[in-house]
C-alpha positions as CSV (number, residue, x, y, z in Angstrom):
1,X,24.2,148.3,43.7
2,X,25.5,146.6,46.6
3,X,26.4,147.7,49.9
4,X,30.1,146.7,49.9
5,X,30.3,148.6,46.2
6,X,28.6,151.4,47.9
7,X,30.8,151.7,50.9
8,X,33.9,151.6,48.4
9,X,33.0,154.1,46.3
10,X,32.1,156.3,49.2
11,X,35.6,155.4,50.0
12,X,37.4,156.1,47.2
13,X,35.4,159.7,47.1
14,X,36.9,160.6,50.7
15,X,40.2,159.9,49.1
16,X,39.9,161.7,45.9
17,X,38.1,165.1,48.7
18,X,41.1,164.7,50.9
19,X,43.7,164.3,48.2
20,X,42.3,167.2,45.8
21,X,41.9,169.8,49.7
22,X,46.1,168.8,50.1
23,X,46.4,169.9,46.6
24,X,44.7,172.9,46.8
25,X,46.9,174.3,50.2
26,X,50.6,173.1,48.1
27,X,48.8,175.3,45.1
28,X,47.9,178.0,47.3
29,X,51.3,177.9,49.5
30,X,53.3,177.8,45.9
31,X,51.2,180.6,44.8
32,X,52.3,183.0,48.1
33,X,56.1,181.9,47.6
34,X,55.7,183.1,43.8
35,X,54.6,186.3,44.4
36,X,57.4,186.6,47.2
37,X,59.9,185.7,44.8
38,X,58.7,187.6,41.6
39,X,58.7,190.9,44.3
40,X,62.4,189.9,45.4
41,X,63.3,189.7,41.5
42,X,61.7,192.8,40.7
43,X,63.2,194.6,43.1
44,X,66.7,193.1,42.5
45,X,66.3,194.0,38.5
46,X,65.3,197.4,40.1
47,X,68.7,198.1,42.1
48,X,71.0,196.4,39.4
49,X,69.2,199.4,37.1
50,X,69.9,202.2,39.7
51,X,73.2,200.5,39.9
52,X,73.8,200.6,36.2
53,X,72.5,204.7,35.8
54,X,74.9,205.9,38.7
55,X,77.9,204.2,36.4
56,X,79.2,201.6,39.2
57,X,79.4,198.0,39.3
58,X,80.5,197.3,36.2
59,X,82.4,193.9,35.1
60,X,86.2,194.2,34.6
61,X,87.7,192.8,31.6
62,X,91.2,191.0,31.8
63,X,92.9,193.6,29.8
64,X,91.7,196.6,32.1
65,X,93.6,198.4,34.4
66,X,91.8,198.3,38.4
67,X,90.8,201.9,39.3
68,X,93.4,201.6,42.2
69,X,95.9,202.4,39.5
């Protein structure tokens, strides 16, 4: 081969190792915010079902009467 094929090839290979390391941190930085956000849902679903067992927070219908009454 020749030198100028050579030297873009060796090229083109720094590219694709740079490209494929930026990749990697956005997959790893996605990854951490996942497992943030499936904790935040979990504990969320978590309250809503203590919420639920204790008999509050339920959703008023139009034909109900408020408790105030």
């Amino acid at each position: 081969m020749s030198e100028i094929r050579i030297q873009a090839l060796e090229e083109k290979t720094a590219e694709l190792l740079k490209t494929t390391d930026e990749l990697s941190d956005v997959v790893a930085r996605q990854e951490r915010e996942i497992a943030v956000l499936t904790h935040r849902v979990q504990m969320l679903m978590q309250r809503e079902g203590e919420r639920d067992s204790q008999g509050g927070g339920g959703i008023m219908l139009g034909d109900e009467r408020p408790p105030h009454y």
